[in-house]
C-alpha positions as CSV (number, residue, x, y, z in Angstrom):
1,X,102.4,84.8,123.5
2,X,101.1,81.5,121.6
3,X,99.4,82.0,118.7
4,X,95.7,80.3,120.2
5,X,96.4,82.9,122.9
6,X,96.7,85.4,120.5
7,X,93.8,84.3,118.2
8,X,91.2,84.1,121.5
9,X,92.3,88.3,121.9
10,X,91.6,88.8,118.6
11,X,87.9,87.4,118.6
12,X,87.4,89.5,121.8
13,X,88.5,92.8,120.5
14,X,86.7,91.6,116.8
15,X,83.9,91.4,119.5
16,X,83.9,94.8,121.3
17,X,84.8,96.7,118.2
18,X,81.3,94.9,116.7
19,X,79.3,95.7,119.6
20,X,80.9,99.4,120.0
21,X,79.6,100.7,116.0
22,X,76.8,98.9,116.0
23,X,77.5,96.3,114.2
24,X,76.8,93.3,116.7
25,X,74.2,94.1,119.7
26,X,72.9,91.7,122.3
27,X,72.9,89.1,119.4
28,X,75.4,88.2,116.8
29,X,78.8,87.0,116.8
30,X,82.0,86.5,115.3
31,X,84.7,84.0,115.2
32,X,88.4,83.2,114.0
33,X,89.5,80.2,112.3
34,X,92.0,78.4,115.1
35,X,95.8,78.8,114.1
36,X,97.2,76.0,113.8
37,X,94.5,73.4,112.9
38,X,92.0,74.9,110.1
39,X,89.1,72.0,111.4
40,X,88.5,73.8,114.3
41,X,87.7,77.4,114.9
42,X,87.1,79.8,117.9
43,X,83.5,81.5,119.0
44,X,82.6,83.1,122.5
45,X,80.1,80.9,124.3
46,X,76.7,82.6,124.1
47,X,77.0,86.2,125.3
48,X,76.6,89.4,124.7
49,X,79.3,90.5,121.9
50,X,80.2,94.0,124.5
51,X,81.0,91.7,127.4
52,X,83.0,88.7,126.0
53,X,85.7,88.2,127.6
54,X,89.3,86.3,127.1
55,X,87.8,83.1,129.1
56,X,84.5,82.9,127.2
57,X,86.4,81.9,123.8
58,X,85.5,78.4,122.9
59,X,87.3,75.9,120.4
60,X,84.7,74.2,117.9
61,X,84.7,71.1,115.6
62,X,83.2,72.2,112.1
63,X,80.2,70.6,113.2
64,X,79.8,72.8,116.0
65,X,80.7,70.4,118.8
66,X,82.9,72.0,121.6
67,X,86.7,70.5,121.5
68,X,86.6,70.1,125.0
69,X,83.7,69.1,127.4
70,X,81.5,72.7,127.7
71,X,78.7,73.5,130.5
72,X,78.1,76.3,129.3
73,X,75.1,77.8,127.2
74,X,76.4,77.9,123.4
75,X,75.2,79.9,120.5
76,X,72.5,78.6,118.5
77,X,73.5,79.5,115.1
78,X,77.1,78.3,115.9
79,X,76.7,76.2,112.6
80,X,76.4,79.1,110.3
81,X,80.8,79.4,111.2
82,X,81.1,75.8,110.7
83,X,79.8,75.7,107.3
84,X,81.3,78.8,105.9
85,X,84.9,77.6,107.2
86,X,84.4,73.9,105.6
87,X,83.4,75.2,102.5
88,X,85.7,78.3,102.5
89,X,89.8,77.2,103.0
90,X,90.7,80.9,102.7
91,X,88.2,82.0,104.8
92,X,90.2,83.2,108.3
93,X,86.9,85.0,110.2
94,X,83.3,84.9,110.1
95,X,80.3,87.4,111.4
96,X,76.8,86.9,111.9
97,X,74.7,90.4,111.9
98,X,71.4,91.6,112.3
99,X,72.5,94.9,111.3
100,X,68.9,96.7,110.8
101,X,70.3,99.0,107.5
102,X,71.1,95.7,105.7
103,X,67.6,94.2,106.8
104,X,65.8,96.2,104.0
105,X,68.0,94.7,101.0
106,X,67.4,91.1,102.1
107,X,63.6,91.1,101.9
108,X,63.4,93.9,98.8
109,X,62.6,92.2,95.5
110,X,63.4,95.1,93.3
111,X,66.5,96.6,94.9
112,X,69.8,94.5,95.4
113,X,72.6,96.0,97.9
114,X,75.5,97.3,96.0
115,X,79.2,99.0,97.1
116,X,78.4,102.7,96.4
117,X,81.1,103.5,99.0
118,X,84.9,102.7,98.7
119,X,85.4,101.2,101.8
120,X,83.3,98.5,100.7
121,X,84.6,97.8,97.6
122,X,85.9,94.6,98.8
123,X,82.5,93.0,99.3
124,X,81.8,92.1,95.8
125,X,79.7,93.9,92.7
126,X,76.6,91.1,93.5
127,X,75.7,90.2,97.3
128,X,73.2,86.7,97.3
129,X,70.4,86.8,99.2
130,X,69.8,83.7,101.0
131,X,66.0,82.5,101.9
132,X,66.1,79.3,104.8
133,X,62.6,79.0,103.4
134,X,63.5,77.8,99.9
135,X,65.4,74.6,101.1
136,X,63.7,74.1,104.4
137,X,60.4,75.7,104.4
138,X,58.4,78.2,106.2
139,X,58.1,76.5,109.6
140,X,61.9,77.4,110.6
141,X,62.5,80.1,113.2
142,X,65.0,81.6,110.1
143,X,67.3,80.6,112.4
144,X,70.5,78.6,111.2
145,X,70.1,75.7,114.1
146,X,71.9,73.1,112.9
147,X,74.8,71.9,109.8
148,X,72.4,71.1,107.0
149,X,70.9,74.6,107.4
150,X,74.7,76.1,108.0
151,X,75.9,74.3,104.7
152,X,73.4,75.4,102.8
153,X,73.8,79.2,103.6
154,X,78.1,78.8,102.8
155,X,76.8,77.5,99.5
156,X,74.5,80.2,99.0
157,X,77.5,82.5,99.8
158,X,79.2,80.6,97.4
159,X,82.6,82.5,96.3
160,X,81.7,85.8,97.9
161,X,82.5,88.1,101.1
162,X,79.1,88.9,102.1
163,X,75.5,86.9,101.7
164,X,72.2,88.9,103.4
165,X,69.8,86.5,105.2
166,X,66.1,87.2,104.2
167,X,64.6,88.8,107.0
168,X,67.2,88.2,109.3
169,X,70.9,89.4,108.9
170,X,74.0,88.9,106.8
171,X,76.8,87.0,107.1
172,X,80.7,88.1,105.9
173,X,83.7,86.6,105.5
174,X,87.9,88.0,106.1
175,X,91.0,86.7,105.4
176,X,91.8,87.9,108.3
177,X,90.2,89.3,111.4
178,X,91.2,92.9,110.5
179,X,89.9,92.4,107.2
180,X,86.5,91.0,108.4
181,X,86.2,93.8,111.2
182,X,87.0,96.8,108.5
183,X,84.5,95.4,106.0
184,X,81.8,94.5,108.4
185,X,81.9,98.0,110.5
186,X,81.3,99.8,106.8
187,X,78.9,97.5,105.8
188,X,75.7,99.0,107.1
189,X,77.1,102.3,106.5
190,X,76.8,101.7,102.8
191,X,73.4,100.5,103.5
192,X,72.6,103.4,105.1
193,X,74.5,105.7,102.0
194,X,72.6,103.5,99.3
195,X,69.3,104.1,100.9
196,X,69.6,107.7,101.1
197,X,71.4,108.2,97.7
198,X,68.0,106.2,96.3
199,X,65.3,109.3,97.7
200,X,67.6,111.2,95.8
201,X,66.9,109.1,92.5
202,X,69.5,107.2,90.2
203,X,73.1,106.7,92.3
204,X,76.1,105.7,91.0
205,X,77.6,102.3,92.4
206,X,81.1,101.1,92.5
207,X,82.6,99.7,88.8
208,X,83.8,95.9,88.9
209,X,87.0,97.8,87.9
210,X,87.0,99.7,91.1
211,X,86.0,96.5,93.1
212,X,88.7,94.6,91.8
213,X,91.1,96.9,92.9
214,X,89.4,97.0,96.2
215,X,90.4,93.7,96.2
216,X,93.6,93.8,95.4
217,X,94.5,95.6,98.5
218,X,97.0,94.6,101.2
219,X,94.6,94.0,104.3
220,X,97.8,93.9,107.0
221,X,98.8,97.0,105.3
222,X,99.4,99.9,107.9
223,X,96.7,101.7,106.1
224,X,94.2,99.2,106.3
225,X,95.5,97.7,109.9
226,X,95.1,102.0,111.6
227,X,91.0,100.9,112.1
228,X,91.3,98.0,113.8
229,X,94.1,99.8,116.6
230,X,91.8,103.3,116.7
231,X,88.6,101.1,117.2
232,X,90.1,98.9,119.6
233,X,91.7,101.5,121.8
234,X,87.8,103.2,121.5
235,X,85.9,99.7,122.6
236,X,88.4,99.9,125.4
237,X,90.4,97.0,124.4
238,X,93.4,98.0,123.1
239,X,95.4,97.0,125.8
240,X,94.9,93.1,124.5
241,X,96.8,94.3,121.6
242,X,100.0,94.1,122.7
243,X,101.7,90.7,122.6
């Protein structure tokens, strides 16, 4: 199998393991950086994340034009891909969530999401909170519609994994698309952890210690590779992971 062959299976299993644990539902979406040319990446056309399919995988410019001619109806907030992966070299794979758990730490303006929960570790000690408001006012749809907007969310996620969206979603980065799909399926999980650990009172969140070794980790290891076959084989698609 060639590796764009390869990559296009990849962004639809990243897709139905997304849409299977709630990650992705109607909207959202995920892509991959394209193999072997790092100014182009790959995105479904717009669907549904639990129905895309081999042939709906799209090559992009960074600027969110199609590489070849395209009929077909194209996500709208295509650009916030192409301005993480021009700002980001080591960035492989990027989501785009609306994850309702996260929701409540992007429009809070006392409480900031944290990693209480090791799986996360890996997203950072700090998570930004972007606003489209404060660049482009408050006549937007928050939606990230074009390359200006798209830039200006990659530099608000700056060096991190993970940047929420006021009101809207997050956005997460991998350096690879296991990587992005582990991080992202715990993500609202921790949200969900944090908010319940807070009725309880004071909660203890991950150390930058612990984060750093989070880090550290080897994310083709076996270890961390076993959820991306088990959730694959769940969504149904785990015959597309054999070569």
């Amino acid at each position: 199998m060639d590796a764009l062959t390869r990559v296009k299976r990849d962004v639809v299993i990243a897709n139905r393991i997304l849409a299977r644990n709630d990650v992705l539902d109607a909207y959202g979406h995920v892509s991959m950086r394209h193999p072997t040319d790092p100014n182009k990446y790959l995105l479904a056309r717009s669907l549904s994340p639990a129905i895309v399919e081999e042939d709906d995988i799209i090559e992009f410019h960074l600027d969110g034009t199609p590489v070849h001619d395209e009929k077909r109806p194209l996500y709208l907030e295509r650009y916030i891909h192409g301005g993480v992966y021009e700002r980001r070299p080591d960035v492989k794979a990027v989501l785009h969530s609306h994850a309702e758990d996260v929701l409540p730490f992007s429009i809070s303006k006392k409480v900031r999401l944290r990693p209480v929960i090791h799986n996360v570790g890996d997203m950072g000690s700090e998570v930004p909170v972007w606003d489209i408001a404060d660049k482009f006012g408050d006549e937007t749809t928050l939606l990230v519609t074009n390359m200006a907007q798209g830039r200006d969310l990659a530099g608000c996620l700056d060096c991190n994994r993970l940047a929420l969206m006021r009101g809207h979603g997050f956005v997460c980065v991998g350096r690879s698309i296991n990587d992005l799909v582990r991080l992202s399926v715990f993500i609202p999980r921790n949200a969900r952890v944090m908010m319940n650990a807070m009725r309880m009172g004071e909660f203890i969140a991950l150390s930058q210690g612990e984060v750093e070794a989070r880090l550290k980790l080897d994310t083709e290891s076996p270890a961390l590779l076993r959820g991306w076959e088990y959730w694959a084989r769940e969504a149904g698609v785990g015959h597309l992971l054999e070569d």
